[in-house]
C-alpha positions in Angstrom: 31.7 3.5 20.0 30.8 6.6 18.6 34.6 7.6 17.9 34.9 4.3 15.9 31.9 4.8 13.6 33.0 8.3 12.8 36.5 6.9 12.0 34.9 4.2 9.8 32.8 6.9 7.9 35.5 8.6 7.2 37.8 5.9 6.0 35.2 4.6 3.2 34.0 8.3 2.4 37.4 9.8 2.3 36.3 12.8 4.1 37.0 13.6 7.9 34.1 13.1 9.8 33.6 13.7 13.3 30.0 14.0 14.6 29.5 17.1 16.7 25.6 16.5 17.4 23.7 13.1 17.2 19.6 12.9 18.1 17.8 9.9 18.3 15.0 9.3 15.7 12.7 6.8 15.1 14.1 3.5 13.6 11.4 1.2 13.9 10.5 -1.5 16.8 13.8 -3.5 15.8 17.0 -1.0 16.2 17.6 2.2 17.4 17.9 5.0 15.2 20.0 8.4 15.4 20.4 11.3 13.4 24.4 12.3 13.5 26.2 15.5 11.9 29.6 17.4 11.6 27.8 20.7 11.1 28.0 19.8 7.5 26.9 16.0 6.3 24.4 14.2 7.6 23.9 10.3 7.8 21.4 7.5 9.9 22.7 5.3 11.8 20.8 2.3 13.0 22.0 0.0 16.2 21.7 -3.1 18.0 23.6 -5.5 19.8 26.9 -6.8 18.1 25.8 -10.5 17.4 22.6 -8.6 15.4 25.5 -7.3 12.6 24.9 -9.8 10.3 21.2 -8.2 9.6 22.8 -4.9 9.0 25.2 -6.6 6.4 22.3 -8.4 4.7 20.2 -5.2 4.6 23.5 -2.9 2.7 23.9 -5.5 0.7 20.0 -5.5 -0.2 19.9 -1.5 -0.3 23.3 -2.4 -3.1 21.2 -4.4 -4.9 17.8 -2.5 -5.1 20.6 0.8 -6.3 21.9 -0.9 -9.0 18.2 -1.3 -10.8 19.0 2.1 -11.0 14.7 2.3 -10.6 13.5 3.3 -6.9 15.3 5.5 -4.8 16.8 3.9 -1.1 19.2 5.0 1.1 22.4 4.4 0.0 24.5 2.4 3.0 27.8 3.4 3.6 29.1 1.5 6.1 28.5 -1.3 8.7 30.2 -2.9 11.3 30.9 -3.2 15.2 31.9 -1.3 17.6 32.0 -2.0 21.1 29.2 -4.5 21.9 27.1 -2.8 19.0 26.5 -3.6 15.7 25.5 -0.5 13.4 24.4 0.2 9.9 24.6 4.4 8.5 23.0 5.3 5.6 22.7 8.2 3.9 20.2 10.7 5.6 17.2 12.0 3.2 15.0 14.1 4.5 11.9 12.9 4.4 8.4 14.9 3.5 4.9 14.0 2.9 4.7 13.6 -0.8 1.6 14.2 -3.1 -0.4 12.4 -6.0 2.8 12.5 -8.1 5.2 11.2 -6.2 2.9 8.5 -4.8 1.9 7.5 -9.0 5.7 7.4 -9.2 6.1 5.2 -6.2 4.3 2.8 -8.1 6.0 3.3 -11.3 9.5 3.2 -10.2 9.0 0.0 -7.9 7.1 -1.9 -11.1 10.4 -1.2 -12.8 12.7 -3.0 -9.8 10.3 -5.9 -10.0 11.4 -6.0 -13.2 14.9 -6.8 -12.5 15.2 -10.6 -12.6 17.9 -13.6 -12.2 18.7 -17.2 -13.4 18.8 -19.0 -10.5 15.1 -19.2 -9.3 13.4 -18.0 -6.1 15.7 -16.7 -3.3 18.7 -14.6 -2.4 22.7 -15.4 -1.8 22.5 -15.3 1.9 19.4 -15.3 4.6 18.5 -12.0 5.9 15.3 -11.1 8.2 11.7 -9.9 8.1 11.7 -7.8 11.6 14.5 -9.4 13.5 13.0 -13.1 12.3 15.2 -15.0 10.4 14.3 -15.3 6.6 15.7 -18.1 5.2 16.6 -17.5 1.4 18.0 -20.7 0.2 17.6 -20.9 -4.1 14.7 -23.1 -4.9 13.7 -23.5 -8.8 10.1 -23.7 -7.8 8.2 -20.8 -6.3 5.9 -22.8 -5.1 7.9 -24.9 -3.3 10.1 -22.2 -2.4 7.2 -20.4 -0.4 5.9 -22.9 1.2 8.8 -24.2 2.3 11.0 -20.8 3.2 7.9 -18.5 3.7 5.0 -20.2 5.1 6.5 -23.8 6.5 9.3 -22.3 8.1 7.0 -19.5 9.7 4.4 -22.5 11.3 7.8 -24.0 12.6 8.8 -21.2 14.6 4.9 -20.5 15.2 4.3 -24.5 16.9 7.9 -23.2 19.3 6.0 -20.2 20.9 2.5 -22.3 21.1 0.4 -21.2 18.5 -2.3 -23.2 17.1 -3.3 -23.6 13.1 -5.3 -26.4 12.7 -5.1 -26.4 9.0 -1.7 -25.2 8.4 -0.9 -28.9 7.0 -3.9 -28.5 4.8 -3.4 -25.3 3.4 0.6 -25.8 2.5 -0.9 -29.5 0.9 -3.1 -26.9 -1.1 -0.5 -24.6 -2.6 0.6 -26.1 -6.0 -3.0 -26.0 -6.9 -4.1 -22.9 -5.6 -1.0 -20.8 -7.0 -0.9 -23.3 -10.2 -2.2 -21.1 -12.5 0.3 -18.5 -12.0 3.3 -17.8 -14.0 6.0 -16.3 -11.7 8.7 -14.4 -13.0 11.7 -14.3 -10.3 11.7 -10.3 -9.4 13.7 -8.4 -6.9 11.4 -7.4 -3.9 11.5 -5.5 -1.2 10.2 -8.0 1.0 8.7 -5.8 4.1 6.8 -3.2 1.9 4.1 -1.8 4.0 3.4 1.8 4.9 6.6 2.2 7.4 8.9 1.4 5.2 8.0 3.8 2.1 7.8 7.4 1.8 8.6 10.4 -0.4 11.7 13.3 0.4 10.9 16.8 0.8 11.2 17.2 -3.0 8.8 14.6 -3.1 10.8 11.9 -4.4 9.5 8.2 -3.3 12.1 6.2 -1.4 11.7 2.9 -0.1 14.0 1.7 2.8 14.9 -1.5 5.5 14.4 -4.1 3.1 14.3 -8.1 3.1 15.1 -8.7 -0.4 15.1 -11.7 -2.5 13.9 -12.7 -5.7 10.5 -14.1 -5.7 6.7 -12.8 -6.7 6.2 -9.3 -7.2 2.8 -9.9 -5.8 4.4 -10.0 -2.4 5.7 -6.3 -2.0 1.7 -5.6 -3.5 -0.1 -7.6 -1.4 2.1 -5.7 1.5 1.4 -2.9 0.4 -2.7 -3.5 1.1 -2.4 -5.2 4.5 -1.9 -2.5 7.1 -4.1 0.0 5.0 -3.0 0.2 2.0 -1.0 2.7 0.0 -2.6 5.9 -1.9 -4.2 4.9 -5.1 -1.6 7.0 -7.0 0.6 4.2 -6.5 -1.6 1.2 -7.6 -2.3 3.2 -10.8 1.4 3.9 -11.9 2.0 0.1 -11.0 -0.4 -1.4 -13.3 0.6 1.4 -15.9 4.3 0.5 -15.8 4.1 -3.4 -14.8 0.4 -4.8 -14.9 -0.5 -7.4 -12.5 -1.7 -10.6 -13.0 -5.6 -12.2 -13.6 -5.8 -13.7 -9.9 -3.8 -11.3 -7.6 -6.8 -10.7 -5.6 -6.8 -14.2 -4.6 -3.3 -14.6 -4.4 -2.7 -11.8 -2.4 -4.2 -13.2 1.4 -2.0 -16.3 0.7 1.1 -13.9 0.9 0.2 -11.5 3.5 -0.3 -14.5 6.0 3.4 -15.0 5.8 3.6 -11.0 7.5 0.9 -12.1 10.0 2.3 -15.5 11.1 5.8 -13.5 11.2 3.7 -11.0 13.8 2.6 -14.0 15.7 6.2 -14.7 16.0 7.6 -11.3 17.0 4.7 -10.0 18.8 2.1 -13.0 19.9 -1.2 -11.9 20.6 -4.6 -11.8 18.9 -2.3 -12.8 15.6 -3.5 -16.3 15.9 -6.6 -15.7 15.1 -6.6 -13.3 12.2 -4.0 -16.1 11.2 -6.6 -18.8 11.4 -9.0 -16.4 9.6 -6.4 -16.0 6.9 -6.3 -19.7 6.7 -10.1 -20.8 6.2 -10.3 -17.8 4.0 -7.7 -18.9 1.1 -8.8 -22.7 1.6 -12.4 -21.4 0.9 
């Protein structure tokens, strides 16, 4: 397996490479994650199981896409494919450090300028990809309403009601959505889609990066609200965000109705005590 990604690195580089030491690093609940070198260059390679390959496809092609904005900086992919009975993904390797005030006030700068790179089709992406290793279904919808609760929050309960959970309201509060997000003006943005404190960091040079992706086009509000649910980010960042992009009258309302889609998506991966904060969420937006 090894021999075959170091062939395919060197075929779409153009330089020989041939790892001489590989170490396993961290690359989140979902894949495994390894460190490999020629003495010289460096790259990440993430793996799982062959029929998995289509995530790693959707995620370069996401990585592509966020590059092109020419605004945040994410790993560049390189390469993906199978080999043996694995599918892999390598990246370009940064090194990563711990950042400072700066860097995290550019964090929030840079990213306000990716949200503002925009489409004409609507809400969505060209092909699904996943949040975790959950599907994520992406299909173009001209309404954002409609496109979230039918591709975020519907198709989340769906897969919810298959592993037994219970949300008593859940018919109620998709019935509510038109009015409650009715006063909002969405512009379609390009979003990271999984942007909470795992997935964002700063180089040794202190340089933000953000990395494993679920992009699509939708509400920046989404990557924010993220971006508050596991802690929340330095408040550097939320100050060079509203500098560069300011959000909305309303976000603070708004943003529980789009961090339940992360915690009925935890339900789904992980099960749990997720019901009830969940539920919580629930009574707390239709309140």
């Amino acid at each position: 397996m090894w021999t075959e990604i170091d062939t395919q690195i060197s075929r779409v580089t153009g330089e020989k490479f041939q790892t001489q030491q590989r170490r396993s690093v961290s690359g989140g609940c979902i894949n495994q994650g390894y460190a490999v070198s020629d003495g010289t260059l460096t790259y990440f390679v993430k793996l799982n199981q062959a029929s998995q390959v289509a995530m790693f496809e959707a995620e370069a092609l996401g990585l592509k896409q966020m590059l092109a904005t020419n605004s945040i900086r994410v790993p560049k992919p390189i390469c993906w494919g199978t080999a043996d009975n694995s599918g892999y993904i390598v990246l370009e390797w940064l090194e990563m450090g711990s950042g400072n005030t700066t860097s995290w006030e550019q964090m929030g700068r840079k990213l306000a300028k990716m949200h503002k790179a925009t489409n004409q089709q609507g809400y969505g992406w060209d092909i699904n990809n996943t949040i975790g290793s959950t599907p994520q279904i992406n299909t173009w919808k001209a309404d954002w309403t409609e496109f979230y609760a039918q591709h975020r929050l519907g198709y989340q309960f769906q897969l919810a009601r298959r592993r037994g959970g219970s949300f008593p309201k859940q018919d109620e509060l998709l019935a509510a959505l038109p009015e409650l997000l009715a006063e909002h003006e969405v512009q379609p943005s390009l979003v990271h889609g999984d942007l909470w404190g795992g997935n964002a960091g700063c180089t040794v040079s202190g340089e933000p990066v953000i990395f494993d992706p679920a992009t699509y086009f939708g509400d920046r509000e989404v990557d924010i609200a993220m971006t508050e649910l596991f802690g929340g980010f330095p408040a550097a960042f939320y100050k060079g965000y509203n500098q560069e992009f300011p959000l909305d009258a309303g976000y603070e309302g708004r943003k529980t109705i789009y961090n339940l889609y992360h915690i009925l998506n935890h339900f789904n991966l992980f099960g749990g005590g997720y019901t009830s904060q969940a539920n919580r969420m629930i009574e707390q937006i239709l309140r």
